[in-house]
C-alpha positions in Angstrom: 85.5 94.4 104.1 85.3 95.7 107.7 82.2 97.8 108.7 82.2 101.5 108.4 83.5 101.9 112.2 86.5 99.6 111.5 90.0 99.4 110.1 90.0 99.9 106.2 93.0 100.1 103.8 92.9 100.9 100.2 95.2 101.3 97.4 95.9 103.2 94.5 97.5 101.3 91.9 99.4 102.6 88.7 102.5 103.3 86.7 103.6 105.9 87.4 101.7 106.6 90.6 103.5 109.5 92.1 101.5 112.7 90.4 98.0 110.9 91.6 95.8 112.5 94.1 93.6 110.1 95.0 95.5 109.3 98.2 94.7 112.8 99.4 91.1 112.8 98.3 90.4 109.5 100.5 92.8 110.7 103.5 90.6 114.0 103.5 87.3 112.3 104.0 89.1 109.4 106.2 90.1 112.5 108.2 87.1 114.9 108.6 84.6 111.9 109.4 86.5 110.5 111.9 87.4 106.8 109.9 90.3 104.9 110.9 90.9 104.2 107.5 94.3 104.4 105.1 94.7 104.7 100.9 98.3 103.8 100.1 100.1 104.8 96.6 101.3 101.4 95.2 103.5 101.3 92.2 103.7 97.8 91.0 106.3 98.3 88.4 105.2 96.5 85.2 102.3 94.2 84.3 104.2 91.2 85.5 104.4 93.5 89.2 100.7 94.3 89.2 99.2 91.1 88.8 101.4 89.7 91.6 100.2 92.0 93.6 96.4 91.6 92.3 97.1 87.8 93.6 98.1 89.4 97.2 95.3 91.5 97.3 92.8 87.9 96.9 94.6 85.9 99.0 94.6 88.7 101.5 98.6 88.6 102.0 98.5 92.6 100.7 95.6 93.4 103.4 93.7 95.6 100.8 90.3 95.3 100.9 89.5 96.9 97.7 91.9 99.3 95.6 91.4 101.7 92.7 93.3 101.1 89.5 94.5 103.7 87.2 96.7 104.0 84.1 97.8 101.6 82.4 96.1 98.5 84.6 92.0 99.4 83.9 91.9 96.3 81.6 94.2 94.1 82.7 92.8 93.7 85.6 89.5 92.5 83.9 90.5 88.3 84.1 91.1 88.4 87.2 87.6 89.9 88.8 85.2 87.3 90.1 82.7 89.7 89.1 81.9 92.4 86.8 79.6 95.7 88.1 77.3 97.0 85.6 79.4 99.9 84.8 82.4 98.1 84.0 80.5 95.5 82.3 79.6 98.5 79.5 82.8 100.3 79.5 85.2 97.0 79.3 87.7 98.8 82.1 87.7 98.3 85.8 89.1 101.3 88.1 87.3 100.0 91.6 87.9 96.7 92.7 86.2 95.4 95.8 87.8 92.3 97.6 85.5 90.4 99.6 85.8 88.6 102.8 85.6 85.1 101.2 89.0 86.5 98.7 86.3 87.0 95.8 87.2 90.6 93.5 84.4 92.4 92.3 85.5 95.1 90.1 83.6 98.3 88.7 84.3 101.9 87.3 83.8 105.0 88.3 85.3 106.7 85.8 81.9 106.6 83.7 80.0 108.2 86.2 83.0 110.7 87.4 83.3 112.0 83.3 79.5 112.6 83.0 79.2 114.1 86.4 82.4 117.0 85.5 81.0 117.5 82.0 77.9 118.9 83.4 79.0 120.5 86.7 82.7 122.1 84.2 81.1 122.3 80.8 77.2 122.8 81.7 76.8 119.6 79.4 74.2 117.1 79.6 75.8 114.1 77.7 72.0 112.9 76.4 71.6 116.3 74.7 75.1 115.5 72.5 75.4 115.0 69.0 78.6 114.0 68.2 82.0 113.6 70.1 85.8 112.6 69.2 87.7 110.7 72.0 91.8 110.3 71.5 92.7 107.2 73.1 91.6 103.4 73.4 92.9 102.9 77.2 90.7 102.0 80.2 90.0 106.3 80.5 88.9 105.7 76.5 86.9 102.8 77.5 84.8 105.0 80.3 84.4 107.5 78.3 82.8 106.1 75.2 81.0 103.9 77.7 79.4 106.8 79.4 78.7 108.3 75.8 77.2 105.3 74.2 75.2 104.7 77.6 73.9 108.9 77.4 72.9 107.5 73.3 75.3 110.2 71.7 74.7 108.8 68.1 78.0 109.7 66.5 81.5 108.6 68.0 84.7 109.3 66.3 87.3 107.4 68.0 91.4 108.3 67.2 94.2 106.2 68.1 98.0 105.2 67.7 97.2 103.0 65.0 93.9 101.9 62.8 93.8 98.4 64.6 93.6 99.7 67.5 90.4 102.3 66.9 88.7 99.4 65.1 89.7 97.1 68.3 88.2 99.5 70.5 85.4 99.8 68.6 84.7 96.4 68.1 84.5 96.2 72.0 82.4 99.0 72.2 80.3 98.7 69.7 77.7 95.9 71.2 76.5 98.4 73.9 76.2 101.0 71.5 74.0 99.9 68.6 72.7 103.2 68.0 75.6 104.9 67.4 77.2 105.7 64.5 81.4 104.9 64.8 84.5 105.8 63.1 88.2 105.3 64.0 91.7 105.8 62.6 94.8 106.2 63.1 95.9 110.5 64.6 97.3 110.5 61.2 94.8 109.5 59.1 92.3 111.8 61.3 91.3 114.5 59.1 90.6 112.0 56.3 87.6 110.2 57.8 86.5 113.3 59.3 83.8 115.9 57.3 85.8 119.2 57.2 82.6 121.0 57.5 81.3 119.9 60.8 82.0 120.9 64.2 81.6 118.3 67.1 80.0 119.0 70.4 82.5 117.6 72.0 86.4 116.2 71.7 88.0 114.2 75.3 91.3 113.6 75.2 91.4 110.1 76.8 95.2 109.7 76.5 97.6 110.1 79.3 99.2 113.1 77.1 99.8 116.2 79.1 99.8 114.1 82.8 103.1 114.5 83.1 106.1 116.4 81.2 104.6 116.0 77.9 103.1 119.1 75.7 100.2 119.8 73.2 103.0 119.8 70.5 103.1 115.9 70.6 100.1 115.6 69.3 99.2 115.7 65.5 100.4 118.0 63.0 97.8 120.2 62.1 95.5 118.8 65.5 95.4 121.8 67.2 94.2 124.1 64.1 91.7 121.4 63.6 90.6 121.9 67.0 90.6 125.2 66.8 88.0 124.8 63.8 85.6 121.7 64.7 85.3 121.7 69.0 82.3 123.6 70.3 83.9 122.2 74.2 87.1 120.2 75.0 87.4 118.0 77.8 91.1 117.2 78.8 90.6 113.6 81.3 93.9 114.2 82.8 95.1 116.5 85.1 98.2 118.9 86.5 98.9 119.3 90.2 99.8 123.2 90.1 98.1 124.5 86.6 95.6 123.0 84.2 96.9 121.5 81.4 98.7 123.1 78.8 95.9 121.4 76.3 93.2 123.3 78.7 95.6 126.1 78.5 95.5 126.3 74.3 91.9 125.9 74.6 90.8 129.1 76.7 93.2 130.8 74.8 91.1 130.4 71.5 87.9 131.2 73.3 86.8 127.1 73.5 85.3 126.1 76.6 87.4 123.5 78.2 88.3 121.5 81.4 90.6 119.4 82.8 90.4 115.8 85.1 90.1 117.6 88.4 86.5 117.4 88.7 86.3 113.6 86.9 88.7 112.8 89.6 86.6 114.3 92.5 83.5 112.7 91.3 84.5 109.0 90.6 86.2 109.0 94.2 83.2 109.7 95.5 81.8 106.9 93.2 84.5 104.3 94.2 84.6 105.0 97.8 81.0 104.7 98.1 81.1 101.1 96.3 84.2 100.4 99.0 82.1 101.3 101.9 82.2 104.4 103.0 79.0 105.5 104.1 79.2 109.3 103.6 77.1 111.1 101.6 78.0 112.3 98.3 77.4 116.1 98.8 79.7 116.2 102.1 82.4 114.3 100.1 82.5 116.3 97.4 82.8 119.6 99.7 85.9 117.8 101.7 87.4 116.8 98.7 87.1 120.6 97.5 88.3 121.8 100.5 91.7 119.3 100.4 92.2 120.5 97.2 92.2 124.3 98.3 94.5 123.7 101.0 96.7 122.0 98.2 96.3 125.6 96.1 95.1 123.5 93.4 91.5 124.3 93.6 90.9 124.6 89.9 87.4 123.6 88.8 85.8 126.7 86.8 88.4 126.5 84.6 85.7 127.0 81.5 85.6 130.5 82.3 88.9 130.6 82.0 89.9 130.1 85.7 
């Protein structure tokens, strides 16, 4: 990559692309520190788009010098890095990729660091001091998540998905990093079987791209909400609306359970990946830029466990 005084452009890669903010996060600190840098919002298309344009990026026809990946690439992209950072190494998911000047791609994730850095600065949660926690979803979000869990020892992961296969998959994966934790998967439907109907988890992360966009809280599970309702001491919502918090976030003030969305996560592992890409900024005047960009957006939304 060229040096911290240099030219520098980035990308944000993903399907859809068009509701991310990432581009203005980066712009913001390329802005107010004076770097002649650019992100650029790339929407490959489909897989068969993507990993064209993964091949541009190594050969150096695309002129990115490193990107972040987001929904649904994070694993696809894993066969194709030359090398695998520690953090992506025990999540299984890659959402910073780093090309080099020889056309070698390093990939990482700072989604990991992002989730456990919003939990405690959103939820006043300090991940080692958790018991138990449910994640919805088995995508490359999923993957950071129970990563970041598993790494923070939680001993007791409940993970939900689509289908059975695909919570036992996940766990599979998962499970080598984790050997003191205690799992358990199913399928949404089969969810309140596996579960105890006495106990009440610390903590339950939607990991699932539900509620980015048009959909609702009423697309999930029958009967999920009341079980919510009943069994989450916090809910943490890892995606996030440009104008309002998500109607899941929403739901959960409304019943008095302390809740956020995927503002903060978002703030945090920019900081993360743009560090890993370079730029040499510190973390504490990032993170009041990045603030600040959001408030000129009207979208400053980050105390929303207090209902905000």
């Amino acid at each position: 990559m060229d040096g911290q005084g240099g030219g520098c452009r980035l990308a944000v890669i993903g399907t859809p692309i068009e509701h991310s903010l990432s581009a203005l996060l980066h712009e913001a600190v390329f802005k107010e520190t004076g770097l002649p840098w650019q992100t650029d919002l790339v929407d490959p298309g489909d897989l068969e788009g993507f990993l064209r344009l993964i091949e541009d990026i190594r050969s150096g026809a695309a002129g990115y010098s490193g990107a972040n990946i987001t929904i649904p690439y994070k694993k696809a992209i894993l066969p194709f890095c030359d090398e695998l950072l520690a953090p992506a190494q025990r999540c299984g998911a890659v959402n910073t990729l780093l090309r080099t000047d020889e056309g070698r791609l390093i990939g990482s994730n700072s989604d990991s660091g992002g989730f456990i850095r919003a939990l405690q600065s959103e939820l006043h949660i300090n991940a080692h001091h958790l018991r138990s926690a449910v994640i919805c979803g088995t995508g490359g979000v999923a993957h950071a998540v129970a990563g970041a869990l598993v790494t923070a020892g939680v001993p007791e992961l409940v993970v939900l998905s689509r289908t059975q296969y695909r919570a036992e998959d996940f766990i599979a994966e998962l499970q080598r990093s984790g050997e003191n934790t205690v799992w358990s998967g199913a399928a949404y439907h089969d969810a309140f079987s596996i579960m105890d109907p006495e106990k009440i988890f610390d903590l339950c992360v939607n990991a699932t791209p539900l509620g980015m966009l048009d959909d609702t809280i009423q697309e999930m599970p029958k009967g999920w909400l009341s079980w919510l309702n009943q069994h989450a001491r916090s809910i943490f919502d890892a995606v996030y609306r440009r104008n309002e918090p998500t109607l899941l976030v929403q739901w959960a003030h409304k019943n008095n359970i302390p809740a956020t969305d995927g503002l903060m996560m978002l703030i945090e592992q920019a900081i993360i990946s743009l560090r890993l890409l370079g730029v040499a900024t510190e973390p504490d005047e990032m993170r009041a830029i990045m603030k600040k960009a959001f408030t000129d957006e009207g979208i400053a939304r980050w105390v929303t466990n207090q209902g905000a």
